[in-house]
C-alpha positions as CSV (number, residue, x, y, z in Angstrom):
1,X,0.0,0.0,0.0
2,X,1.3,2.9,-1.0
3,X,1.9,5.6,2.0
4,X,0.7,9.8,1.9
5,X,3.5,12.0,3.5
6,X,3.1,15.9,3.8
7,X,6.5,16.6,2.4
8,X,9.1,14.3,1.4
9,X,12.9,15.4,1.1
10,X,15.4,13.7,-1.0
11,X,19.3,14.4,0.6
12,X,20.1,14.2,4.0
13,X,23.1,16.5,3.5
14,X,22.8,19.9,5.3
15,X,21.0,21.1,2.1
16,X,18.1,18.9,2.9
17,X,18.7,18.5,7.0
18,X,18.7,22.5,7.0
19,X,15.3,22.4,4.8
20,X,13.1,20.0,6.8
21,X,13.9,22.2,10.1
22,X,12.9,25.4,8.2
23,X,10.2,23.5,7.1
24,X,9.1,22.1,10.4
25,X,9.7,25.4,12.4
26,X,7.0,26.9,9.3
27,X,4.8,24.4,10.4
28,X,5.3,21.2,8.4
29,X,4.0,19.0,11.0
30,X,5.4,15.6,8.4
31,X,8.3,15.4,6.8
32,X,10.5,12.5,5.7
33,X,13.9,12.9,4.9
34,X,15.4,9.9,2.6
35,X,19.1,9.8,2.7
36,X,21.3,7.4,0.4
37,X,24.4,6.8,2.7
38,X,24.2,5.3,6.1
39,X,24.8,8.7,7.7
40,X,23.7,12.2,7.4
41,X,25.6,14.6,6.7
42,X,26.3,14.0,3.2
43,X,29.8,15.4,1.4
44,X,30.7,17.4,4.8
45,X,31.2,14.1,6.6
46,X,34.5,14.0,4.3
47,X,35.8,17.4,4.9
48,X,37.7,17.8,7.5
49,X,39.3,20.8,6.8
50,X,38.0,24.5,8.2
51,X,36.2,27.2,6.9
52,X,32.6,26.0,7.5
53,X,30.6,28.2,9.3
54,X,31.7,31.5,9.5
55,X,28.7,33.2,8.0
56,X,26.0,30.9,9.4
57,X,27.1,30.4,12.8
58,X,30.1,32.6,13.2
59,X,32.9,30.1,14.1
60,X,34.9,28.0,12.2
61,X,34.1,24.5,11.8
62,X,35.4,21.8,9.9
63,X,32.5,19.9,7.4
64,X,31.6,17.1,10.0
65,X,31.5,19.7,13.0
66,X,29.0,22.1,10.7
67,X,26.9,18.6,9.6
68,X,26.6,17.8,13.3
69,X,25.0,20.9,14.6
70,X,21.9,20.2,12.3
71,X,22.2,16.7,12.4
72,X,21.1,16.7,16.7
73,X,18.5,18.9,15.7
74,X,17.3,16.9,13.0
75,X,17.7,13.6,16.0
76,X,15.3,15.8,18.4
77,X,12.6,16.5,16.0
78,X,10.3,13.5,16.3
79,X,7.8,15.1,13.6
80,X,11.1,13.8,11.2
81,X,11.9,10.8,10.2
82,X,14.8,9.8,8.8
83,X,15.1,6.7,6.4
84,X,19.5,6.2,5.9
85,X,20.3,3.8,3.6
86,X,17.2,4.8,1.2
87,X,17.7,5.2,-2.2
88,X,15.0,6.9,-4.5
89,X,15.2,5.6,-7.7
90,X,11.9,6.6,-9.8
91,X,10.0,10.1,-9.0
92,X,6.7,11.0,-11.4
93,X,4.9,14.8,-11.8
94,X,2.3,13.1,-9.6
95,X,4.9,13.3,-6.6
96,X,5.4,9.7,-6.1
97,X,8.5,8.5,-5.0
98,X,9.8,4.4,-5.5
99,X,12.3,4.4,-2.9
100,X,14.9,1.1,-2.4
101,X,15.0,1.0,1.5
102,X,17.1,-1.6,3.5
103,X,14.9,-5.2,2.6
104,X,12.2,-3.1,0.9
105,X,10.9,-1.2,-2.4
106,X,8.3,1.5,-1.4
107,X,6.5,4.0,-3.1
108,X,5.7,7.5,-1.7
109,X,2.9,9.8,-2.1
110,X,4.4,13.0,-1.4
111,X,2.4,16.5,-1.1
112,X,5.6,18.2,-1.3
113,X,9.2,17.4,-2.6
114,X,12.2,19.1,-2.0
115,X,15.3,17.6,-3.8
116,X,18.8,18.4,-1.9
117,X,20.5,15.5,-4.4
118,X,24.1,17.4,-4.3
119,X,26.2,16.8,-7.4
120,X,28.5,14.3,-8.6
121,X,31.9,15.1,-9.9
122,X,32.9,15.8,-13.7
123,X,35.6,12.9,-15.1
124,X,38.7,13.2,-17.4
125,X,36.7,11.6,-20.1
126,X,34.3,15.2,-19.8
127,X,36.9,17.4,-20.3
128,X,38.7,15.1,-21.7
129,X,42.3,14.2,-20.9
130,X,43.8,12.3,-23.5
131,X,46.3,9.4,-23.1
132,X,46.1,5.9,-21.7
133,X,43.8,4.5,-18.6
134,X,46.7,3.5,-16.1
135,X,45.8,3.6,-12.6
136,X,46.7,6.6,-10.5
137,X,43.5,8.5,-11.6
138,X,41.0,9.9,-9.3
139,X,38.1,12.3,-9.4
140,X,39.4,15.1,-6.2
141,X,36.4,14.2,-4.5
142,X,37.1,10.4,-4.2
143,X,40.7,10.7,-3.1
144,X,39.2,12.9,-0.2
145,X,37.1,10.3,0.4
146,X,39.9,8.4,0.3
147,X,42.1,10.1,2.5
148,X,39.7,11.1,5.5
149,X,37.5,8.5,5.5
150,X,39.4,5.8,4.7
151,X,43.0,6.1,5.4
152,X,44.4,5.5,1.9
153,X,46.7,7.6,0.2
154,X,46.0,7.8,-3.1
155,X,49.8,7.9,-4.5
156,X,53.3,9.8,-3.4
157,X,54.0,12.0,-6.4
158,X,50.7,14.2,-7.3
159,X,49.0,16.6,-10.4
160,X,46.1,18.4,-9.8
161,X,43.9,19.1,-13.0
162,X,41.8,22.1,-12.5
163,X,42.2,24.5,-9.5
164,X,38.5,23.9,-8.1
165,X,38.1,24.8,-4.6
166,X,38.0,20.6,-4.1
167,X,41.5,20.3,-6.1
168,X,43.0,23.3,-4.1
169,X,42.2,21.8,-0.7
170,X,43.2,18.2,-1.7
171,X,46.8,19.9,-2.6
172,X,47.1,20.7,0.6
173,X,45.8,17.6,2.4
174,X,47.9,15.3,0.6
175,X,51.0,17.4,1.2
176,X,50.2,17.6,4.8
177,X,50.4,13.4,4.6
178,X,53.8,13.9,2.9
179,X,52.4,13.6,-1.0
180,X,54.5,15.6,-3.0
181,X,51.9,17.7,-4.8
182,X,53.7,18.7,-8.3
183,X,51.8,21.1,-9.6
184,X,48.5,22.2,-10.0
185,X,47.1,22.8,-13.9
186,X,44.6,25.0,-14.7
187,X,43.7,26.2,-18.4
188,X,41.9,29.5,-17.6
189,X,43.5,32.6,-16.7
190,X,42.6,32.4,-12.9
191,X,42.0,30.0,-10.8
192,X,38.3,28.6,-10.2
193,X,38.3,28.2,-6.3
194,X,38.3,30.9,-3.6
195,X,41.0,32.9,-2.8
196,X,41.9,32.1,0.8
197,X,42.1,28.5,-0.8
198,X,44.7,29.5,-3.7
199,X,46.7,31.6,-0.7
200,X,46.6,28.6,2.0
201,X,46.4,25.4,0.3
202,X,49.1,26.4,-2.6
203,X,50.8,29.8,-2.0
204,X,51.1,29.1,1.9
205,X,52.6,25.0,0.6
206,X,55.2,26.4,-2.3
207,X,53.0,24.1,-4.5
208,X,53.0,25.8,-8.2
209,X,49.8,26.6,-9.8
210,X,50.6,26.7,-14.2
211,X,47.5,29.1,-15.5
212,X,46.4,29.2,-18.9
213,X,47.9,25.4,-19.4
214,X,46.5,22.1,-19.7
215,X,47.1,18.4,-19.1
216,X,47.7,17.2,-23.2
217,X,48.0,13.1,-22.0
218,X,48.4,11.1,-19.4
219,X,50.9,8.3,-19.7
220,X,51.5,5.2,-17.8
221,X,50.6,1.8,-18.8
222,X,49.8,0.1,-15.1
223,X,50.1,3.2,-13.3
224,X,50.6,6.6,-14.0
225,X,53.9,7.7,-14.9
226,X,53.7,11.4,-16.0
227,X,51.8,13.6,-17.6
228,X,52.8,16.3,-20.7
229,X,51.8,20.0,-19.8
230,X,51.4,22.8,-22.8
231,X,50.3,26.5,-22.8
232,X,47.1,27.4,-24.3
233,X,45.9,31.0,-25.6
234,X,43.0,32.9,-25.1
235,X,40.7,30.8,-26.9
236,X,42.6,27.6,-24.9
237,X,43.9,26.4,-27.8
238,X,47.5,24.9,-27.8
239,X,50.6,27.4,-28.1
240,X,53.4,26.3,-30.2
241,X,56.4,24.6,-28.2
242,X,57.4,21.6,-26.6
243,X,55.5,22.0,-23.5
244,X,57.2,19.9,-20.9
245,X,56.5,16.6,-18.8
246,X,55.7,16.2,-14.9
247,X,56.7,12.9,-13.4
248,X,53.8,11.6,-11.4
249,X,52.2,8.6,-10.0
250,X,48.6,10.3,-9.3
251,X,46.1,12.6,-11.0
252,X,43.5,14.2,-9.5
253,X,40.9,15.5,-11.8
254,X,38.8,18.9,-10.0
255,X,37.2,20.1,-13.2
256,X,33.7,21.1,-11.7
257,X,30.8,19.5,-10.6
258,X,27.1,18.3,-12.2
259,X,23.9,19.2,-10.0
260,X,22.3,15.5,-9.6
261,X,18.4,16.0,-11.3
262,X,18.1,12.8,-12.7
263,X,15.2,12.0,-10.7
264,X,13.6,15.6,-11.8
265,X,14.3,15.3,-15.1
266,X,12.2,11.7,-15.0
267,X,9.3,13.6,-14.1
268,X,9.0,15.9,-16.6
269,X,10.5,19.1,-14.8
270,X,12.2,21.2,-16.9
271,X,15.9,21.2,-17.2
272,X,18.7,23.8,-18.5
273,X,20.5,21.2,-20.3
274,X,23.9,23.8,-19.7
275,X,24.1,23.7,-16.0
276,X,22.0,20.6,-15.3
277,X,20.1,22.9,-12.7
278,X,16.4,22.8,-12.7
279,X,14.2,25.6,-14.4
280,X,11.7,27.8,-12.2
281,X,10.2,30.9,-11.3
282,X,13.1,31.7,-9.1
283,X,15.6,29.7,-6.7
284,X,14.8,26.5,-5.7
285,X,11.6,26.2,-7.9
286,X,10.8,23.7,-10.8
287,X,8.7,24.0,-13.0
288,X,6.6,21.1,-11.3
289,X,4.0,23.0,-8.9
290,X,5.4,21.7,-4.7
291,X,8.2,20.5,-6.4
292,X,11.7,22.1,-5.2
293,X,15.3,21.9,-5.3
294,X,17.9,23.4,-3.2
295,X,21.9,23.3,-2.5
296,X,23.7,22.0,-5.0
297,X,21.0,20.6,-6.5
298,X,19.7,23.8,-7.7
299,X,22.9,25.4,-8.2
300,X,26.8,25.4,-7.7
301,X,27.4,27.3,-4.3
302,X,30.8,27.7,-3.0
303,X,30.3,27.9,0.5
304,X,28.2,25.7,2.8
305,X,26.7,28.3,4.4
306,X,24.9,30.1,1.5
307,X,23.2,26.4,0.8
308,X,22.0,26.3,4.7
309,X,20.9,30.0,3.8
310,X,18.9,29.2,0.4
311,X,18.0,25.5,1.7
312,X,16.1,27.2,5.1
313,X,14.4,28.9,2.1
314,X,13.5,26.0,0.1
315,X,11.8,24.8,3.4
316,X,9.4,27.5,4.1
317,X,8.7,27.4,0.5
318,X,7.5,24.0,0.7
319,X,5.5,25.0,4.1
320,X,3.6,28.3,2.1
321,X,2.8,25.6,-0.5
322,X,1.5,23.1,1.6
323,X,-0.8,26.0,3.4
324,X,-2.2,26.6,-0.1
325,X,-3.1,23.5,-1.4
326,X,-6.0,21.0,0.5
327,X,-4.6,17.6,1.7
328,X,-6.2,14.4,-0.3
329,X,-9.1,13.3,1.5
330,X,-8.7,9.9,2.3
């Protein structure tokens, strides 16, 4: 049988965790929060550096300290419930979720959705990076994991491609476990990431950040070996030269990240097929009617504390909806 909620959210990252307290302090007096991992939290659990905080709560905090502050709140709420381990797999315009929970399949009848689905990481083949398929090759994001969650190193001798804030602070996490970080490559004319992260995790390490170049193959035939390097111009194509070659035995690829809206997109919603962000009257809106997204999901923030600011939104926008709209009689 298939079960009603009053608002369903999708993420238990502090996108959706700081939407389902708005929510509930706007009066939300149901709301399930699904969550795909076996912890909430979401990508903070795996950053353990500082910088979180500071314009939310005014204190620095490292990912899983800022994660842990809404996740006790979230705990104390018993008009929440939290489903870990649940993976939502099928959504329709009609706001019915197929969720695959631990020894079950369920469907969901939701009122209200609010998506806070994060993004997944863009891979060499994207950008792409030419040359062989050694190993030694790593999306930034995964060799964080990597690092502070599960006490691998990913190699001794590192490139960075792309100088995304992920990339920046991985420079300086591995060269803080003794990784000698060679160089970090990025083809436009400034970096991507913020600029306390170019000053402390490269300027503050002496690790050298090329501009305006670009990774032309990857060699290696079991593992990564090196990499050639070559200058591009202003339209990024390749100057003439010989470029030269960095000895490595790891490359970490931070070339941006891809809002997850899979599950939107399914339904209908409409999506700008350039950003992979949802299309609505404004932020956090679809164009599906009590449908939302927030955090990453609905854009590329760079700092966690704008998402808590526009996901607190997204929750009180689900709440004004709710108000409007009659429940199903049953």
């Amino acid at each position: 049988m298939m079960k009603e909620r009053e608002l369903v959210i999708v993420g238990g990252g502090p996108a959706g965790m700081a939407a389902a307290l708005a929510a509930r302090a706007a009066g939300v007096e149901d709301v399930l929060l699904l969550e795909r991992d076996q912890h909430l939290g979401g990508i903070l659990n795996q950053c353990i550096h500082t910088g979180f905080g500071l314009q939310h709560f005014k204190a620095e905090l490292t990912g899983p300290e800022y994660a842990e502050r809404f996740v006790g709140r979230v705990r104390q709420d018993k008009r929440i419930e939290v489903s870990l381990r649940s993976f939502a797999v099928r959504f329709t315009k009609d706001k019915v979720i197929s969720c695959l929970m631990p020894g079950a399949f369920r469907e969901v009848k939701a009122r209200s959705v609010i998506f806070a689905t994060g993004c997944r990481e863009r891979t060499r083949e994207m950008i792409p990076l030419p040359g062989s398929r050694p190993a030694g090759v790593y999306p930034a994001g995964l060799a964080q994991k990597m690092i502070n969650m599960e006490g691998w190193l990913p190699g001794r001798e590192a490139v960075i491609v792309g100088s995304g804030d992920i990339g920046l602070i991985m420079a300086r996490r591995m060269a803080l476990e003794g990784v000698k970080v060679k160089a970090v490559i990025e083809i436009q004319k400034t970096s991507r990431g913020l600029v306390r992260n170019v000053v402390q995790c490269l300027e503050d390490f002496g690790i050298p950040l090329y501009l305006q170049h670009r990774v032309a193959r990857i060699h290696g035939r079991d593992r990564v070996n090196k990499v050639d390097v070559v200058k591009v111009d202003e339209e990024l194509k390749d100057l003439p030269g010989p470029g030269f070659e960095i000895a490595c035995d790891t490359v970490l690829v931070s070339v941006g990240l891809i809002p997850e809206n899979e599950l939107l997109e399914m339904a209908g919603a409409e999506i700008d097929r350039k950003t992979n962000t949802p299309v609505g009257a404004g932020v956090n809106f679809t164009s599906i009617p009590g449908v939302f997204a927030c955090g990453n999901a609905c854009k590329v923030y760079d700092l966690a504390d704008w998402v808590t600011r526009d996901s607190e939104l997204a929750g009180r926008q689900a709440a004004q909806y709710l108000a409007k709209t009659e429940p199903p009689r049953l």
